[in-house]
N, C-alpha and C positions, 0 to 999 in steps of 0.2 A: 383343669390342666388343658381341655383342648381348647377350649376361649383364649387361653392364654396363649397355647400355639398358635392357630386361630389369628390371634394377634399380632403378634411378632411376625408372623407370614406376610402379613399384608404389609406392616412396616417394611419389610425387606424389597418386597417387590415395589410398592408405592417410593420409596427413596429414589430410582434411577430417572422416574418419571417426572418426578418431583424436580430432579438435577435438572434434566430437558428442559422442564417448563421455564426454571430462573436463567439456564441459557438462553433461552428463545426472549427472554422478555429482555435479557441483558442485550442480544444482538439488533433485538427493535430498541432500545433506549439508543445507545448507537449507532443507528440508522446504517445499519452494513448493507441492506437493500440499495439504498440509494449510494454508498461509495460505490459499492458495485457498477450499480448503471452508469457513474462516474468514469469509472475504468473501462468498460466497455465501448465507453462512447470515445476515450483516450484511444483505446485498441486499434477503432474503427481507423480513427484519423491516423493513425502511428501505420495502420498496414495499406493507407491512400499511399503513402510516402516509401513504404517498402516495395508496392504497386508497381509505383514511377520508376522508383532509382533502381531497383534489383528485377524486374519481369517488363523495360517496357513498355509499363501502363497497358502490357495485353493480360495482366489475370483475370480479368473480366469475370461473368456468374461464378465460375470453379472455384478461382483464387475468394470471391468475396464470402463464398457456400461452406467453405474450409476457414476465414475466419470468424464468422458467424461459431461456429460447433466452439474452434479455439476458444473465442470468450465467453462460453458457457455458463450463464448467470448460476445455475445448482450447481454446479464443480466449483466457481470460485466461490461462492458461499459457504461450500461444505468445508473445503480446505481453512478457511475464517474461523468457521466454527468447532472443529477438529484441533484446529490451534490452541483457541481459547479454554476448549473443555480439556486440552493436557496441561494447559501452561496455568489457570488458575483455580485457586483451593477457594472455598466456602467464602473464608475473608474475603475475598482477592473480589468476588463478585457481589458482596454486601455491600465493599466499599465502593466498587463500582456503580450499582449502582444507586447508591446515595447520592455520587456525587456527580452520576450525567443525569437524575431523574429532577435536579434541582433545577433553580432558573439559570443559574450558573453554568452547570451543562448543557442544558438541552440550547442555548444560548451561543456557547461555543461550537456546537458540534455544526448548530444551523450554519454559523462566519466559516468554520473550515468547509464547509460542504460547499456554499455557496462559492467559495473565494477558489476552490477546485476547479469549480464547472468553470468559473468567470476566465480562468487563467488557460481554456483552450483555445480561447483568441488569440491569437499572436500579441498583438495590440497591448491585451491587456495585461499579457505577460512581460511584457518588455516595459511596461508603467511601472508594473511590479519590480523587476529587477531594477530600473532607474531609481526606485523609490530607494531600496536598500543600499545602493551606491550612493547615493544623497547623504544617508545617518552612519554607514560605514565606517566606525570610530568616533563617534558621537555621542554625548552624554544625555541625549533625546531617550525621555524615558521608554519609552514603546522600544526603542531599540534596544534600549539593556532590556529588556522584561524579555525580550525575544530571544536574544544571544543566550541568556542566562537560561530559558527555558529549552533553547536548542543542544547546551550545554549539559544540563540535569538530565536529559532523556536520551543523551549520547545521538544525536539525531542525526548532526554530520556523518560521523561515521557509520552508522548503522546503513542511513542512505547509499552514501559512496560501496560500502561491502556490496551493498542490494545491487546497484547498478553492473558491479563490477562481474559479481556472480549471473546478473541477465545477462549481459552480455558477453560472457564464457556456452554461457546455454546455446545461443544466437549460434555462434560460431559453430557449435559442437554440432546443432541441429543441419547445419549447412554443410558440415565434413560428411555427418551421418549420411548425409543424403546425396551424396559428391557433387556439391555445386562446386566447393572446391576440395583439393588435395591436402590440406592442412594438417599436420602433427599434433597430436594433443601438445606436446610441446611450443610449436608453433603458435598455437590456440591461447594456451596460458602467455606467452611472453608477447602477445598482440594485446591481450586484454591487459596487462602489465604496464604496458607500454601508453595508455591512454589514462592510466591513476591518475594523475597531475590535474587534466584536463577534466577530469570528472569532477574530481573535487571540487575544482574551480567553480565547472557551469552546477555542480547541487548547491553548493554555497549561497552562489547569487540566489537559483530558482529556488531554495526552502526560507532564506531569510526574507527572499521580494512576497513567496506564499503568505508565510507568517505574519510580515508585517500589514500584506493586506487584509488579511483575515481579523486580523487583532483589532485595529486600526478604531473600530466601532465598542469595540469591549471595554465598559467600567472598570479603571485601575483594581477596585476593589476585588470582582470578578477575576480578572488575571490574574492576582497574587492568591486566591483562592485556590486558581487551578494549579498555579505552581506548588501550592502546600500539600497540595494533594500529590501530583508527579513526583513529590520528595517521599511520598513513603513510601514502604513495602508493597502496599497491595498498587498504588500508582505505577511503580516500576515493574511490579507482574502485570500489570494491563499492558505496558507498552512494550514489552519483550515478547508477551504471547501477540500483540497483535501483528508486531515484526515477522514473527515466525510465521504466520499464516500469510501474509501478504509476501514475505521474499518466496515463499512456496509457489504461490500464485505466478510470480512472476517468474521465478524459474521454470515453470511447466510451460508457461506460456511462450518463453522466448525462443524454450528449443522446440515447441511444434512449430513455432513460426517459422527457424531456420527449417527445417524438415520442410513447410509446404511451400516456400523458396524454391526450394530444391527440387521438387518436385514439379512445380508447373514450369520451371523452367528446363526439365529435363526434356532435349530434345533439340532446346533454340539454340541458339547461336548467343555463349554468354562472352 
């Protein structure tokens, strides 16, 4: 009997470690490291420009010391990971990672990674968006594969919510911090009020992404990953990773309006 106690003890405690270990191997099959460094490097360039147009260009060390902490590579990691380990069950991360540890994935992940970085050039974002105006109603295969896969994973929408929710934070972190006088009413019917225009510019920028990322990938390969995005555990990968990433960026945007507000507290806005 105490072997067998004994036994079951260890199973008990060995389980949760065990969960950790397939998580951690599931977030390096994923390379969540390197999106990270992705977005951080996004961050940087996104707070030169809040710099310019909202402090100035005088944030200088303070402003740049304050978005160093904001893009905190362990917090948005954690938040990633936090997501994933509520949003998927045992399948969810079997299937996973069968099908990014394949050449098929690990394939894909490299073109979305790459086609990320590539696209913080102006230049080469603006190729990208021309390109998707180009096939824009077009029976050019790479385009339907793209629509239809933008389509299945709700990715329009999900985007535009995401945007629309950062920049509710934005604003909230900016009242919080009284750069301006704003109503949360106020707040809500300004971010309201630029829906149209969001949609617009994620349209072009996720279809100009996609298609450049795609662009190099085996039909076969594509319709692979779309069979996959049609199941159940495909849709709990991409719903938990939404979760974790609009987290991310909601935290982000209202520290950013906060430190806004802060180092301009005092000038002359």
């Amino acid at each position: 009997m105490r072997a067998v106690l004994l036994a079951v003890g260890l199973s008990i405690c060995a389980s949760p470690l065990w969960a950790n270990a397939r998580m951690t191997v599931l977030m390096d099959v994923l390379r969540i490291s390197e999106v990270v460094d992705i977005l951080r490097e996004e961050g940087f360039s996104y707070a030169k420009t809040l710099d310019g147009d909202m402090l100035n260009g005088q944030g200088g060390a303070f402003w740049q010391a304050q978005v160093d902490q904001i893009y905190d590579v362990e917090i948005i990691t954690e938040q990633i990971r936090q997501a994933l380990e509520q949003g998927l069950n045992e399948d969810d991360i079997d299937a996973a990672l069968a099908f990014f540890s394949s050449d098929a994935g690990v394939r894909i992940i490299e073109l979305e990674n790459a086609a990320r970085r590539a696209m913080m050039d102006p230049d080469v974002e603006d190729a990208a968006r021309d390109l998707f105006l180009s096939l824009q109603g077009s029976d050019d295969p790479l385009f339907q594969h793209v629509s239809r896969f933008i389509e299945v994973n709700d990715l329009l929408e999900r985007n535009v919510s995401g945007a629309m929710s950062s920049n509710y934070q934005f604003y909230k972190g900016l009242a919080d911090g009284r750069y301006t006088a704003e109503s949360e009413d106020e707040i809500l019917a300004q971010v309201w009020a630029q829906q149209e225009d969001i949609r617009a510019d994620t349209n072009e920028w996720l279809n100009g992404f996609l298609l450049m990322a795609y662009q190099p990938l085996p039909a076969e390969m594509m319709e692979g990953y779309m069979a996959y995005a049609q199941t159940p555990e495909g849709q709990a990968l991409n719903a938990a990773l939404f979760e974790g990433f609009e987290t991310v960026y909601r935290d982000i945007s209202y520290a950013l309006g906060r430190a806004v507000a802060l180092n301009a507290d005092g000038d002359e806005i």
